[in-house]
Backbone and ligand atoms as CSV (ligand in chain L), in Angstrom:
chain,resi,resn,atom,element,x,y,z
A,1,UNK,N,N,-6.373,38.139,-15.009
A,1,UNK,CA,C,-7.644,37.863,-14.295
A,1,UNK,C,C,-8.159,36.485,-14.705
A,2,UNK,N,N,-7.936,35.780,-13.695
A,2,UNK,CA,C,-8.908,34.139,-13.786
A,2,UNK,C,C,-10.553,34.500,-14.358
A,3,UNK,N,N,-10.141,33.668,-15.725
A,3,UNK,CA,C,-11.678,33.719,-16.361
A,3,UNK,C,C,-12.572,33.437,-15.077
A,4,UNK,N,N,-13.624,33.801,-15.216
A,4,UNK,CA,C,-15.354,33.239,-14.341
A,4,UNK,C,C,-15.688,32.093,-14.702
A,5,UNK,N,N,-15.341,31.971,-15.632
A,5,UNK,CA,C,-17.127,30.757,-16.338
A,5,UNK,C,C,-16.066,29.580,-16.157
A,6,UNK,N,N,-14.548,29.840,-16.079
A,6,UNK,CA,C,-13.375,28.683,-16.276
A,6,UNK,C,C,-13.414,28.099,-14.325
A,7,UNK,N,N,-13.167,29.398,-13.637
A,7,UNK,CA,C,-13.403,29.459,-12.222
A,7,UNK,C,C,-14.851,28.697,-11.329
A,8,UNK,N,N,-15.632,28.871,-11.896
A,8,UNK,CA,C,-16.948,28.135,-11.602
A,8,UNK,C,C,-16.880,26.412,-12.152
A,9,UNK,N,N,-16.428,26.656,-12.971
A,9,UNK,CA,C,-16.377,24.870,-13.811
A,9,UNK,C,C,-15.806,24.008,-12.733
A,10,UNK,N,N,-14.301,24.591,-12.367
A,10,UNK,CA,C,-13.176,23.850,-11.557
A,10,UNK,C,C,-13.586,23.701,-10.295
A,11,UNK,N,N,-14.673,24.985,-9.649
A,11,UNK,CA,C,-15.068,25.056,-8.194
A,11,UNK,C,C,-16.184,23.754,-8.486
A,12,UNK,N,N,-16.809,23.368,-9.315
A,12,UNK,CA,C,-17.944,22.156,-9.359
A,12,UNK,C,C,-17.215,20.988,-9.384
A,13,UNK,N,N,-16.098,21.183,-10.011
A,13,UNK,CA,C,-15.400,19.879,-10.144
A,13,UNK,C,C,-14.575,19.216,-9.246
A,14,UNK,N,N,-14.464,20.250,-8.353
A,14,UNK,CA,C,-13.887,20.331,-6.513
A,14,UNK,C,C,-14.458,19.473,-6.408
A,15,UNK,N,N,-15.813,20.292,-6.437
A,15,UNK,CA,C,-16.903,19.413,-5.682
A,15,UNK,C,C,-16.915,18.245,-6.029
A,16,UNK,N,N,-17.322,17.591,-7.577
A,16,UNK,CA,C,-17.352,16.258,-7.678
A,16,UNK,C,C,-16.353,15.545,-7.523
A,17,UNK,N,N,-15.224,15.592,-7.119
A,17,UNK,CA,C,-14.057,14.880,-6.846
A,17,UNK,C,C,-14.238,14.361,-5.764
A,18,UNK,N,N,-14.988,15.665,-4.432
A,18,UNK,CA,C,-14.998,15.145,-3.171
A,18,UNK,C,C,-15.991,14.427,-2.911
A,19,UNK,N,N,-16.960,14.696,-3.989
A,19,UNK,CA,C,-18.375,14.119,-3.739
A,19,UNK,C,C,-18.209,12.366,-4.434
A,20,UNK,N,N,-16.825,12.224,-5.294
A,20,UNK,CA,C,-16.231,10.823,-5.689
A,20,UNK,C,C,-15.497,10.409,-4.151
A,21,UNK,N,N,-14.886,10.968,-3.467
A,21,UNK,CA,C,-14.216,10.611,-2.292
A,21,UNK,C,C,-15.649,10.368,-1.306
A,22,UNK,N,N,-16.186,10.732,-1.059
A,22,UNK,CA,C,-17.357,10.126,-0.120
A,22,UNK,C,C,-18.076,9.248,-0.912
A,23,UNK,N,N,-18.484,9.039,-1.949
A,23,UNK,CA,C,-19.351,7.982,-2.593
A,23,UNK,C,C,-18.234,6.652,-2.372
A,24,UNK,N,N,-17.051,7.090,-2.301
A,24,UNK,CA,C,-16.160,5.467,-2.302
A,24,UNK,C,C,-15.977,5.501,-0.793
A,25,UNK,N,N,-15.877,6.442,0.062
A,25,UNK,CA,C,-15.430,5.895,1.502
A,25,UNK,C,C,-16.630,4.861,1.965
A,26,UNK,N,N,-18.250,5.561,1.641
A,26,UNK,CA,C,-19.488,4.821,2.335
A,26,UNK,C,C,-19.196,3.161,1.530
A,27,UNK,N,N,-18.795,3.226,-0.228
A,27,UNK,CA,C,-18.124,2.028,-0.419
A,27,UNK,C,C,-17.822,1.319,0.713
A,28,UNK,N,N,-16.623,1.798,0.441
A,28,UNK,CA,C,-15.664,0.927,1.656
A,28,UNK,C,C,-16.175,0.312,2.925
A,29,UNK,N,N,-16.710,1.728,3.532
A,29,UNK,CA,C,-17.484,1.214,5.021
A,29,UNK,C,C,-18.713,-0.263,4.298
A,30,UNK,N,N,-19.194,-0.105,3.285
A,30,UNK,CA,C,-19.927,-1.099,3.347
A,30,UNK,C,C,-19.350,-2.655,2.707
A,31,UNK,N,N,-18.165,-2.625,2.130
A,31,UNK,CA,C,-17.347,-3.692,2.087
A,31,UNK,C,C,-16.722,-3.989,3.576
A,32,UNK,N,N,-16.533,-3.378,4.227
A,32,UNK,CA,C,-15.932,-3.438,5.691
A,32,UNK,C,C,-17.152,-4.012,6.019
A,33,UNK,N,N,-18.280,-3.800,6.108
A,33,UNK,CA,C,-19.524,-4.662,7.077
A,33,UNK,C,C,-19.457,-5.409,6.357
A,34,UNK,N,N,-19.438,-5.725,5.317
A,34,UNK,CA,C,-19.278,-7.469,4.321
A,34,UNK,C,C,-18.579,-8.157,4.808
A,35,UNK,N,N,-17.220,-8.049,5.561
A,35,UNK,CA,C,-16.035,-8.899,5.750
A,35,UNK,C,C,-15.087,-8.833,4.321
A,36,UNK,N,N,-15.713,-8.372,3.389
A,36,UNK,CA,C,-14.796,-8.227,2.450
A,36,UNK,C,C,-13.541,-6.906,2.395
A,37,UNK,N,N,-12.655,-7.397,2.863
A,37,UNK,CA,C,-11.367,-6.272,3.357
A,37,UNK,C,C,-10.717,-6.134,2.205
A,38,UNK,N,N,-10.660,-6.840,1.297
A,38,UNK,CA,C,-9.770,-6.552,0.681
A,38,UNK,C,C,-10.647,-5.224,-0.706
A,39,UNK,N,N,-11.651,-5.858,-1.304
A,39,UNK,CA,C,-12.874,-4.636,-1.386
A,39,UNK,C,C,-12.820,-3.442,-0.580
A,40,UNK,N,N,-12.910,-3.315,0.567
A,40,UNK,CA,C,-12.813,-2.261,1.296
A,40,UNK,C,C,-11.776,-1.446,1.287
A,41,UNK,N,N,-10.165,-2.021,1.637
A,41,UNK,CA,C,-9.240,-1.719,0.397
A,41,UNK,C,C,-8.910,-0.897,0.000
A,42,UNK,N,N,-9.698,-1.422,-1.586
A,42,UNK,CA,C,-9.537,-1.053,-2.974
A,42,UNK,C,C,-10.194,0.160,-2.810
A,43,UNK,N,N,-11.712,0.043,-2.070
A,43,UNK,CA,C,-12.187,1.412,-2.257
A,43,UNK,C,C,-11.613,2.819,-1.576
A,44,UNK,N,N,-11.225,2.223,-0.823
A,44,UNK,CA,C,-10.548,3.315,0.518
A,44,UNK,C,C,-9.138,4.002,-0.243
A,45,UNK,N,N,-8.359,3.312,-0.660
A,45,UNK,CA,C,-7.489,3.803,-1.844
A,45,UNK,C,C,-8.283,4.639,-2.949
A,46,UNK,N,N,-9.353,4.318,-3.787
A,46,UNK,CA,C,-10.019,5.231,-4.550
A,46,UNK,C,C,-10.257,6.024,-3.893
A,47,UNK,N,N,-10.586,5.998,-3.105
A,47,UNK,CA,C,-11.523,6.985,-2.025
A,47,UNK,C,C,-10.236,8.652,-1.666
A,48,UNK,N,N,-9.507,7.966,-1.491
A,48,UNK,CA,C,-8.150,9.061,-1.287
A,48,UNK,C,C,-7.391,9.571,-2.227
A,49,UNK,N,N,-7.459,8.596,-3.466
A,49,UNK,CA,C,-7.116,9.487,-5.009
A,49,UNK,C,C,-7.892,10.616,-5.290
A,50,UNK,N,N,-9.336,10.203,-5.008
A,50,UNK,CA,C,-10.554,11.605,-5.330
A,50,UNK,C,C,-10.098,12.637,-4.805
A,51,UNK,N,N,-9.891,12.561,-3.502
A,51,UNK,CA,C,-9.023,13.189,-2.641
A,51,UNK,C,C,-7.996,14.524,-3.169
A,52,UNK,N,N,-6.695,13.643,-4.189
A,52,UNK,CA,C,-5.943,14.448,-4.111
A,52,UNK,C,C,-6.189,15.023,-5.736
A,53,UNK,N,N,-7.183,14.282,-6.236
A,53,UNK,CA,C,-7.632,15.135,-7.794
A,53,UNK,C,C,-8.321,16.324,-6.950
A,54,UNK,N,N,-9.209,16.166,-6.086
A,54,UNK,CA,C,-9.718,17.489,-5.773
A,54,UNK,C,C,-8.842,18.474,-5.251
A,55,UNK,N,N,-8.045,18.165,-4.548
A,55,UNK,CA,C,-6.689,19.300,-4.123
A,55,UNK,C,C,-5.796,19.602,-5.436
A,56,UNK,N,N,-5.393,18.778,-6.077
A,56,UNK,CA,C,-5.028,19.408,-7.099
A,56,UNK,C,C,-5.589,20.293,-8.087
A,57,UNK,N,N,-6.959,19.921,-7.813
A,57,UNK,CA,C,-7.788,21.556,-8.941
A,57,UNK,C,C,-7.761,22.884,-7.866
A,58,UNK,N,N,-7.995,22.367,-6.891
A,58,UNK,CA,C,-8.068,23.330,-5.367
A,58,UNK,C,C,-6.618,24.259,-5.707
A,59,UNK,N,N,-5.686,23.807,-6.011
A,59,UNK,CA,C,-4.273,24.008,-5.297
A,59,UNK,C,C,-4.448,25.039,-7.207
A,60,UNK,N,N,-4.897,24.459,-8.540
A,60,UNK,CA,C,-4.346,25.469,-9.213
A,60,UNK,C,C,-5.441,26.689,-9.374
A,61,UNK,N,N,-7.074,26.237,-8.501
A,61,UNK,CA,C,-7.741,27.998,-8.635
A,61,UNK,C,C,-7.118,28.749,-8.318
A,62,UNK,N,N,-6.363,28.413,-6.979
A,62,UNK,CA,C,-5.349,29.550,-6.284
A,62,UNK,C,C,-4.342,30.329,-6.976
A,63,UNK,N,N,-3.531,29.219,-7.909
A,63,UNK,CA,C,-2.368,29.558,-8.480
A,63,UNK,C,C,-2.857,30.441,-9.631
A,64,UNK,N,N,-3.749,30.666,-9.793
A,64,UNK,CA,C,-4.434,31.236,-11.305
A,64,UNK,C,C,-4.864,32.835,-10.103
A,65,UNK,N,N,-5.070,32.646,-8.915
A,65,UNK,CA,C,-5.453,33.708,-8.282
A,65,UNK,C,C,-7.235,33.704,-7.856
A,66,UNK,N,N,-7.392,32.733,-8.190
A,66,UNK,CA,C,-8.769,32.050,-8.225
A,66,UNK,C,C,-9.448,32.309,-6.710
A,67,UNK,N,N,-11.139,32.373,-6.927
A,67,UNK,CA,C,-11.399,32.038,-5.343
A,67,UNK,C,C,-12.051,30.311,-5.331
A,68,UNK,N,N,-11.661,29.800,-4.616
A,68,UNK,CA,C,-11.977,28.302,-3.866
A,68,UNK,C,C,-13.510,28.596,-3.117
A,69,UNK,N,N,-14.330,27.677,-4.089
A,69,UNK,CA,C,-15.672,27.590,-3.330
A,69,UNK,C,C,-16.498,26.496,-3.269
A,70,UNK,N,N,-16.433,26.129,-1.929
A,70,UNK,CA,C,-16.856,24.522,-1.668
A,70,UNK,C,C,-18.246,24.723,-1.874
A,71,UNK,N,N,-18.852,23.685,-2.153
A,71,UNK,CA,C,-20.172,23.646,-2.232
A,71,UNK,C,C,-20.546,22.668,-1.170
A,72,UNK,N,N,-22.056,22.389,-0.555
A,72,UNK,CA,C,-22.252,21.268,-0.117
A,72,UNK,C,C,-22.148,19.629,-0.929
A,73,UNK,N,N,-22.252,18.624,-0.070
A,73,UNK,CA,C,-22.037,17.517,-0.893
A,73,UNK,C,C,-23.232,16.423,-0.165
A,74,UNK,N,N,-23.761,16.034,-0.930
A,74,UNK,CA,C,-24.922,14.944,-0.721
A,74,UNK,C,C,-24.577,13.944,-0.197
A,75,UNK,N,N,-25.387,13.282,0.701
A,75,UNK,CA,C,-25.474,12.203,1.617
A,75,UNK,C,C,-25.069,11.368,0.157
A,76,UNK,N,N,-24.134,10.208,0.475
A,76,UNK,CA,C,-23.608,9.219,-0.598
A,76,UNK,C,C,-24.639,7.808,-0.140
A,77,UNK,N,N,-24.629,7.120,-1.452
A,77,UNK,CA,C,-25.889,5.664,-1.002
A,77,UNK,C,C,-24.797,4.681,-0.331
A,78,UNK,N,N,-25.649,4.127,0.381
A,78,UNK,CA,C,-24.430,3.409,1.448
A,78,UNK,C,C,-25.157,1.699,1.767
A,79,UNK,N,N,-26.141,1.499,0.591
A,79,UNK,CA,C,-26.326,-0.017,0.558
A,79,UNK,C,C,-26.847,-0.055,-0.966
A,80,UNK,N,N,-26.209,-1.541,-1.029
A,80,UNK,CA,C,-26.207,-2.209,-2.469
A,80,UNK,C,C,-26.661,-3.342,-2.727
A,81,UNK,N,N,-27.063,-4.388,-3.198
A,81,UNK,CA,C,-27.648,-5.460,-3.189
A,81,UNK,C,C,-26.407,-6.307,-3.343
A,82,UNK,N,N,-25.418,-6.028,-4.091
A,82,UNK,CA,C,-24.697,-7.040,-4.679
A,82,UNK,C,C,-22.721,-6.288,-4.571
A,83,UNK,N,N,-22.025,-6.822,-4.663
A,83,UNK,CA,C,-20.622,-6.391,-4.762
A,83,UNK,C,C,-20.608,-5.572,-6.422
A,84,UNK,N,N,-20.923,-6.658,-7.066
A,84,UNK,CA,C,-21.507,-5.743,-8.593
A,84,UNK,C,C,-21.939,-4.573,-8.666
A,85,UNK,N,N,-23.321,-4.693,-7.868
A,85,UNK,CA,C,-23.849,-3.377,-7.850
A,85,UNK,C,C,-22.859,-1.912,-7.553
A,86,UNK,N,N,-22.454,-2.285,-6.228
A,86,UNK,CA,C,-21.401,-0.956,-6.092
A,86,UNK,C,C,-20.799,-0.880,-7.230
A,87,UNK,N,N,-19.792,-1.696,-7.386
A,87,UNK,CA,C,-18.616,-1.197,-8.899
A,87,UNK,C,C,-19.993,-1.140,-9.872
A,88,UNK,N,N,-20.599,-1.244,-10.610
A,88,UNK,CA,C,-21.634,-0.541,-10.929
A,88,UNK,C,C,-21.482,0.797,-10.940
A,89,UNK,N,N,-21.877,1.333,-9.784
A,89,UNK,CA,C,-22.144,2.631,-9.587
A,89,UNK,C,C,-20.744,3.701,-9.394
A,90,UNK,N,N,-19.806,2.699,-9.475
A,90,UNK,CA,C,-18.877,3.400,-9.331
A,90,UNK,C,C,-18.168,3.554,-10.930
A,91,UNK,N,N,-18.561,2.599,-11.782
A,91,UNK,CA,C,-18.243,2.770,-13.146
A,91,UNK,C,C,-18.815,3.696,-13.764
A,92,UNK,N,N,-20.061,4.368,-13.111
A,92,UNK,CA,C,-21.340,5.128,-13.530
A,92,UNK,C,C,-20.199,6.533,-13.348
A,93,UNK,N,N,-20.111,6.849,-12.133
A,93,UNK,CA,C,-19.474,7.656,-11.221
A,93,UNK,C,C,-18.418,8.137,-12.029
A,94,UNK,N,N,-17.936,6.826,-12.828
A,94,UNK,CA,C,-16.535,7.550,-13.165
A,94,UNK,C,C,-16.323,8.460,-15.146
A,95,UNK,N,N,-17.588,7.727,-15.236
A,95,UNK,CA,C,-18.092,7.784,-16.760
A,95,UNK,C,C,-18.546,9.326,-16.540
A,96,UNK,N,N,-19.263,10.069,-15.658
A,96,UNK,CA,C,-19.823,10.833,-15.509
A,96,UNK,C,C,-18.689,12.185,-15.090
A,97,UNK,N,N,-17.803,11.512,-14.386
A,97,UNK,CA,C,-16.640,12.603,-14.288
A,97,UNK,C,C,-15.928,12.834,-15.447
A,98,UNK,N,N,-15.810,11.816,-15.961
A,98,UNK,CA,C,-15.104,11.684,-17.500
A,98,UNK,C,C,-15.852,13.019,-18.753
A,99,UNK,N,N,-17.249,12.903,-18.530
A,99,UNK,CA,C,-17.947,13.608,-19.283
A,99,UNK,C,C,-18.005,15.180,-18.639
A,100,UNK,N,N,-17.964,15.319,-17.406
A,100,UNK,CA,C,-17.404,16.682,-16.882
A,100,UNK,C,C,-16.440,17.154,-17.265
A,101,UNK,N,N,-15.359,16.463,-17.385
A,101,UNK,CA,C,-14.119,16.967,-17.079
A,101,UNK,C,C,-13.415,16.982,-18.644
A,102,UNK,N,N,-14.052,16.522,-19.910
A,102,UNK,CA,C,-14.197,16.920,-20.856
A,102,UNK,C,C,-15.061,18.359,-21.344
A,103,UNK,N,N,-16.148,18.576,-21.002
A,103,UNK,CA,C,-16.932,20.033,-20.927
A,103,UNK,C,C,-15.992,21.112,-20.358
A,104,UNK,N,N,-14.852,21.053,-19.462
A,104,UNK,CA,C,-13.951,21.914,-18.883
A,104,UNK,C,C,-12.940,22.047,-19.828
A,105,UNK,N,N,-12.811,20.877,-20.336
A,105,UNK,CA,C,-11.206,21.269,-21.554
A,105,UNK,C,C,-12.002,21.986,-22.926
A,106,UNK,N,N,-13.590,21.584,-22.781
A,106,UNK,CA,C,-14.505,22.204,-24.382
A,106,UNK,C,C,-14.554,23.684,-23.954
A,107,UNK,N,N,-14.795,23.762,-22.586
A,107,UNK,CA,C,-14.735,25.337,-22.140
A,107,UNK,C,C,-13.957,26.412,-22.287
A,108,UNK,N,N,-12.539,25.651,-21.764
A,108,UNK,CA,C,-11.233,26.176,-21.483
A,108,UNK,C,C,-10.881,26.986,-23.165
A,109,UNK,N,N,-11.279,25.852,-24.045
A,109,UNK,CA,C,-10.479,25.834,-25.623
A,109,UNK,C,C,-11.567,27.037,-26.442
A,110,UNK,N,N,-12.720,27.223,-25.877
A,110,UNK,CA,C,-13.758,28.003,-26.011
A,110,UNK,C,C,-13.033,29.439,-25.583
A,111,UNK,N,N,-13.401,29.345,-24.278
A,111,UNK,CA,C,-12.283,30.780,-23.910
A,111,UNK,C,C,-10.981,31.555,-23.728
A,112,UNK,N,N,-10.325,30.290,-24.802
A,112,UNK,CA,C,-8.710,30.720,-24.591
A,112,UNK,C,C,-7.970,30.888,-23.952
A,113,UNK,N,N,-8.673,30.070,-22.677
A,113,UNK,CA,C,-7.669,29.637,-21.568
A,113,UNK,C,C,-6.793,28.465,-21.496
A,114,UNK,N,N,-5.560,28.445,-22.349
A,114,UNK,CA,C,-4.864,27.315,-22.333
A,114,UNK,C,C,-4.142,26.989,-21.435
A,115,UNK,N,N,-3.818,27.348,-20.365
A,115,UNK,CA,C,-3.184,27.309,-19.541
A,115,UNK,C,C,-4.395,26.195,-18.771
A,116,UNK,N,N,-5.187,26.253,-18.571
A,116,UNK,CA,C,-6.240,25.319,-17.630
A,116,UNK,C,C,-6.582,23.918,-18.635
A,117,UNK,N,N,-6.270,24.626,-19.888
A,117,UNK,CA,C,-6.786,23.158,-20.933
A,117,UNK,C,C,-5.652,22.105,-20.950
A,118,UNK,N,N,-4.330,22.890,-20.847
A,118,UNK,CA,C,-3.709,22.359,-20.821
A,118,UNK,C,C,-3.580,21.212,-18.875
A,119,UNK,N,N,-3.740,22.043,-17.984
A,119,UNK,CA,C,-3.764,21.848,-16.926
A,119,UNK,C,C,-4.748,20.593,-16.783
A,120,UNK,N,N,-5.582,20.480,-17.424
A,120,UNK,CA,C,-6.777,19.246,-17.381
A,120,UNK,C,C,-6.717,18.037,-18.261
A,121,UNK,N,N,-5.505,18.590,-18.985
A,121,UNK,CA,C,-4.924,17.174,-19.595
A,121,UNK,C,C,-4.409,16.194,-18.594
A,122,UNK,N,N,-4.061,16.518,-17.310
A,122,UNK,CA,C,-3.676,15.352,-16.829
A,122,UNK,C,C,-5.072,14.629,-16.363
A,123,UNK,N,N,-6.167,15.126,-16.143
A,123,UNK,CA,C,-7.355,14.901,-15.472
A,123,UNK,C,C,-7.959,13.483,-16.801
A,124,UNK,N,N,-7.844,14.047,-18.159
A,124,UNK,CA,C,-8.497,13.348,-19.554
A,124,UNK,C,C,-7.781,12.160,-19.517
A,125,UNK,N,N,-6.049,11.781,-19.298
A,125,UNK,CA,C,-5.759,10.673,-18.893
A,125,UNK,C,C,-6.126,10.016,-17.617
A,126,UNK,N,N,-6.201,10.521,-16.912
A,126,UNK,CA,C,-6.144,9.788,-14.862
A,126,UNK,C,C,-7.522,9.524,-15.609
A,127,UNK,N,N,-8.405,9.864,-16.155
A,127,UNK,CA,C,-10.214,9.456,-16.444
A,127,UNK,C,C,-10.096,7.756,-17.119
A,128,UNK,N,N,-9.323,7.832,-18.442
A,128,UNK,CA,C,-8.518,6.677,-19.578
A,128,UNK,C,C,-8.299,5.418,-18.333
A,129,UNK,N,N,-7.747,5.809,-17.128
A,129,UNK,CA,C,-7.155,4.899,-16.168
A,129,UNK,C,C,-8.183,4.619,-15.423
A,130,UNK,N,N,-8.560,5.106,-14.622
A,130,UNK,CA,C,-9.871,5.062,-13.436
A,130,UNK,C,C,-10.794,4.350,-14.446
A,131,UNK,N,N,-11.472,4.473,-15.769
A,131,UNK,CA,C,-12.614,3.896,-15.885
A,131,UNK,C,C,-12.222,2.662,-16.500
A,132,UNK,N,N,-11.147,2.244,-16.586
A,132,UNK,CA,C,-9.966,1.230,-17.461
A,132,UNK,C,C,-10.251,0.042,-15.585
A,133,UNK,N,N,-9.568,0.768,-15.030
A,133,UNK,CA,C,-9.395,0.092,-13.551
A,133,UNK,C,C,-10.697,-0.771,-12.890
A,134,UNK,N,N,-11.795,0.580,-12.636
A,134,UNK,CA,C,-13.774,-0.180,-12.330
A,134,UNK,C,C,-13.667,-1.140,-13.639
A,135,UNK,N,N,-13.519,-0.868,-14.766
A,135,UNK,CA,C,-14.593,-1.855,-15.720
A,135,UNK,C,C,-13.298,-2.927,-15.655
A,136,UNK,N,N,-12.285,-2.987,-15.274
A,136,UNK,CA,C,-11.571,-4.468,-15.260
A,136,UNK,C,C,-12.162,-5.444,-14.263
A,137,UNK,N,N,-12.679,-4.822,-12.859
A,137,UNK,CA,C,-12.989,-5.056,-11.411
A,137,UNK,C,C,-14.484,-5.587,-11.975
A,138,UNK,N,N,-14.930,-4.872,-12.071
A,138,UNK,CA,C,-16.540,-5.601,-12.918
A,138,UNK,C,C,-16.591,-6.377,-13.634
A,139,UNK,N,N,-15.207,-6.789,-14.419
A,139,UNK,CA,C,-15.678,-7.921,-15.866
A,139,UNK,C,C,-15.565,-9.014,-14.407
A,140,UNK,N,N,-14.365,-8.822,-14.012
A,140,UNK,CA,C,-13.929,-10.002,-13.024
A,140,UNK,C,C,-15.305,-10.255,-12.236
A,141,UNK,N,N,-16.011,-9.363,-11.457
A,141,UNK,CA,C,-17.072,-9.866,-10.211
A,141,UNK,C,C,-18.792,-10.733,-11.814
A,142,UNK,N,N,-18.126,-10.023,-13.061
A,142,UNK,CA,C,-19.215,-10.773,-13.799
A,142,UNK,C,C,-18.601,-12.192,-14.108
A,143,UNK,N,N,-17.548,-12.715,-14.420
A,143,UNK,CA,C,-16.955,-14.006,-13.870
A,143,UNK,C,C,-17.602,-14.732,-13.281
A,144,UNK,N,N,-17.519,-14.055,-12.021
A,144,UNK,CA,C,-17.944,-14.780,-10.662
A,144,UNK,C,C,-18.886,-15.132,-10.665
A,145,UNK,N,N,-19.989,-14.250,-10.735
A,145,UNK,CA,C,-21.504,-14.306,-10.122
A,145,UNK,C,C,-21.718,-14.667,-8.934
A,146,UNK,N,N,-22.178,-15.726,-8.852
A,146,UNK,CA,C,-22.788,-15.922,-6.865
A,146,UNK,C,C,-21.741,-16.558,-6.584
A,147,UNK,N,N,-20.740,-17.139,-6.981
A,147,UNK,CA,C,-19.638,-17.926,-6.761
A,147,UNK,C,C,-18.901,-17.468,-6.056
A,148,UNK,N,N,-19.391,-18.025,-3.939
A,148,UNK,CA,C,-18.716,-17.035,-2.979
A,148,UNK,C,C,-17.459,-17.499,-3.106
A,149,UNK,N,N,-16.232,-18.602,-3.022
A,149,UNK,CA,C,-15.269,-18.653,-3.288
A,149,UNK,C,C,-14.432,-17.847,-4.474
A,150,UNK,N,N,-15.052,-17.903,-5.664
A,150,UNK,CA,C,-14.488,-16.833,-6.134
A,150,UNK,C,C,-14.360,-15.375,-6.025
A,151,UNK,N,N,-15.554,-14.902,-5.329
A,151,UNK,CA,C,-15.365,-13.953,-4.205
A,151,UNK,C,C,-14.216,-13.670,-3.466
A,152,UNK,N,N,-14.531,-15.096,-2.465
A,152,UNK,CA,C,-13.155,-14.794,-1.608
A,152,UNK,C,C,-12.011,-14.751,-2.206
A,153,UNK,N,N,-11.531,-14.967,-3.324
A,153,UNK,CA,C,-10.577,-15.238,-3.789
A,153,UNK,C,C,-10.165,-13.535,-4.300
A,154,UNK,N,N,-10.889,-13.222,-4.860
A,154,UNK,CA,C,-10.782,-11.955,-6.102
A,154,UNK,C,C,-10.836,-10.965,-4.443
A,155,UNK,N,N,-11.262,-10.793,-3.713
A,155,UNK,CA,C,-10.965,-10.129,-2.565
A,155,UNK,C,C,-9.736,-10.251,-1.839
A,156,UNK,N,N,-8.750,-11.672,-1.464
A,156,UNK,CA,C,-7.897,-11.469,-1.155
A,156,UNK,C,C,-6.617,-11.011,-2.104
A,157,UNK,N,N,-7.213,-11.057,-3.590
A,157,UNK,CA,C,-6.132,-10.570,-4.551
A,157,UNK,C,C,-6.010,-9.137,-4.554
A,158,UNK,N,N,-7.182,-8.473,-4.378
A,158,UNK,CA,C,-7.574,-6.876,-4.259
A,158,UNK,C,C,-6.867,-6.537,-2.386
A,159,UNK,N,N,-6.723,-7.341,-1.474
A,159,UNK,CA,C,-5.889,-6.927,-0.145
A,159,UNK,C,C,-4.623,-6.685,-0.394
A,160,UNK,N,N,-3.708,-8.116,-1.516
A,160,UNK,CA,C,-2.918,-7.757,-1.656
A,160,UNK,C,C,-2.301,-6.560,-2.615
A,161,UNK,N,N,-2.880,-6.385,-3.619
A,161,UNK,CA,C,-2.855,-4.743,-4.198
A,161,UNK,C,C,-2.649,-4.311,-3.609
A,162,UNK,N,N,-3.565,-3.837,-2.519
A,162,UNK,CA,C,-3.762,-2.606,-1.243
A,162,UNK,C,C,-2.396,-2.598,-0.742
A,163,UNK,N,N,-2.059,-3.977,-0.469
A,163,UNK,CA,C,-0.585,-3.589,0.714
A,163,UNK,C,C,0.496,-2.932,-0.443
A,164,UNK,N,N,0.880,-3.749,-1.743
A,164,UNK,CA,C,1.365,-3.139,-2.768
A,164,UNK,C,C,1.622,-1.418,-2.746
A,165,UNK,N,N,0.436,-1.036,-3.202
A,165,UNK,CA,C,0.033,0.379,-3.958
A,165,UNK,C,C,0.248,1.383,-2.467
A,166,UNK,N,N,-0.414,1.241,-1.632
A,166,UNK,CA,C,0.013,2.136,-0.591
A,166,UNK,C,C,-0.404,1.067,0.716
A,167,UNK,N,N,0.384,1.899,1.912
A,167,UNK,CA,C,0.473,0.788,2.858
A,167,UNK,C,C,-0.881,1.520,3.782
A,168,UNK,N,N,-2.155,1.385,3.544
A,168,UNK,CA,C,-3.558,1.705,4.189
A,168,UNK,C,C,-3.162,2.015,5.728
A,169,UNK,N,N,-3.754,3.312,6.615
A,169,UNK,CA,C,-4.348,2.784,7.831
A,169,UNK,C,C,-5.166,2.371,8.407
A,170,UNK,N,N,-5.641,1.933,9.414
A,170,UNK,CA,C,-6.674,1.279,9.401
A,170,UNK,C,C,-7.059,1.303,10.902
L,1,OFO,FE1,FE,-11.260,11.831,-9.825
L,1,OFO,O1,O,-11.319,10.351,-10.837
L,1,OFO,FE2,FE,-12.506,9.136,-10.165
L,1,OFO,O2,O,-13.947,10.221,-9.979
């Protein structure tokens, strides 16, 4: 029998995965009204990793025999003052999953569910990476500052990533 209190943790953490996949798509859409594509991108790729972290917790409630329970998900903020600002909030975003998704492995090791503690070890690294990835993207746009050429520049380096890492549709 799939613990409860282990089952409820993972169904929230659904949630914040997807609720990370819409906070980066409205990203994106708002690097897309910038002209900055290659920003837009980057986020749209984050945007679809959240994606498959949330199917992958999805995919093991089941396997545990689990029930899957979506929650609603909040309108995401969809203007920023600055390119900063977003990665900002997305460094916030990711610090904050980081600190979730640690409380699930404190849980798991609490109720002697190793099988899920173990299962969320891949989650404690992919966290090591993702907040490794925003705070590299932020030192760079603190570089910059108002310096729109370097802008443009650090944007067409982030397009070419994009084509790299996966080939986007668009
Ligand atoms: Fe799912 O790692 Fe970012 O939020």
């Amino acid at each position: 029998m799939f613990n409860k209190n282990i089952e409820t943790a993972l169904n929230q953490q659904v949630n914040m995965e997807l609720q990370a996949y819409y906070t980066y798509l409205a990203a994106s859409a708002h690097f897309e009204e910038l002209g900055l594509k290659g920003f837009a991108q980057w986020m749209h790729h984050h945007a679809e990793e959240e994606m498959t972290h949330a199917m992958k917790i999805y995919h093991f409630i089941h396997s545990r025999r689990g029930h899957v329970e979506l929650f609603a998900l909040n309108a995401p903020r969809q203007d920023w003052s600055s390119p900063q600002a977003v990665i900002e909030d997305a460094l916030h975003h990711e610090q904050k999953v980081t600190a979730s998704i640690d409380e699930i492995v404190k849980l798991a090791r609490a109720e002697g569910d190793y099988a899920t503690d173990s299962f969320m070890q891949w989650f404690v690294d992919e966290q090591v990476e993702e907040e490794e990835v925003v705070d590299d993207l932020l030192q760079k746009l603190s570089f910059i500052e108002d310096f729109k050429p370097g802008l443009y520049l650090l944007d067409r380096e982030l397009a070419a990533e994009a084509v790299e890492v996966t080939p986007v549709e668009q």
